[in-house]
N, C-alpha and C positions, 0 to 999 in steps of 0.2 A: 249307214249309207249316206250318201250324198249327191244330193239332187238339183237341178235349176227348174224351177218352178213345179218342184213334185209336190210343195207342202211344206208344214210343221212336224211332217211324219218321220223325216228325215234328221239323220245326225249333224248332217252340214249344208250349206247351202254356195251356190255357188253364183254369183254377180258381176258383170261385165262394167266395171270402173265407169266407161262412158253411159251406161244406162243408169246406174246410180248421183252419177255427177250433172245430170240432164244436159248433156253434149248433143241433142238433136232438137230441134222446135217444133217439130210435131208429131213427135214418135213415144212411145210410151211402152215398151214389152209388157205382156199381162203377168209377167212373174216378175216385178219389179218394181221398186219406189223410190220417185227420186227425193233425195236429199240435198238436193243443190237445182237452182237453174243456169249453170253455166253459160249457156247460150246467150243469153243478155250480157254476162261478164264478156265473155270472150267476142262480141258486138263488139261493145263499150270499146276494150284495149286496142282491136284491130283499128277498128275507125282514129283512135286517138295518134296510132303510128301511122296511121297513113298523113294524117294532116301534117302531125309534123315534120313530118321525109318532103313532104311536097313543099311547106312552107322551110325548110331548109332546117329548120332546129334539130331538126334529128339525123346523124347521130352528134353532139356535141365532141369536144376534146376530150371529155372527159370515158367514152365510147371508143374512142379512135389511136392507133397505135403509131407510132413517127419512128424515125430513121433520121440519125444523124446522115448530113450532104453528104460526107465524105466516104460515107460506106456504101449509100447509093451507090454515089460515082465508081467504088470499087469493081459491084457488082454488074458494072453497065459492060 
């Protein structure tokens, strides 16, 4: 058998990736343990791409794809 939160009684078990990965901040299902606090990760990353879209650094050349003029022009 295979169960979400039947127990140890069960052959399998079955867990929702975002409740294992702590993808919420203050939610916790009672048949679940997380392994991770994502939530601060994925804070952290968000904020850090907002600042830099705004402060202009992001996305660099190295992010960003060009067009020789002359195919532009083709295209226009």
């Amino acid at each position: 058998t295979i169960g979400i939160g039947a127990g140890i009684g069960c052959d399998g078990q079955i867990q929702i990736i975002n409740d294992i990965l702590g993808s919420y901040t203050d939610f916790v299902p009672k048949h679940t343990k997380q392994y991770a606090k994502l939530t601060d990760i994925m804070s952290s990353a968000i904020t850090e791409y907002y600042n830099e879209v705004k402060a202009g650094t992001f996305p660099t050349d190295k992010q960003s794809f060009s067009m020789d003029e002359s195919i532009l022009a083709g295209l226009k």
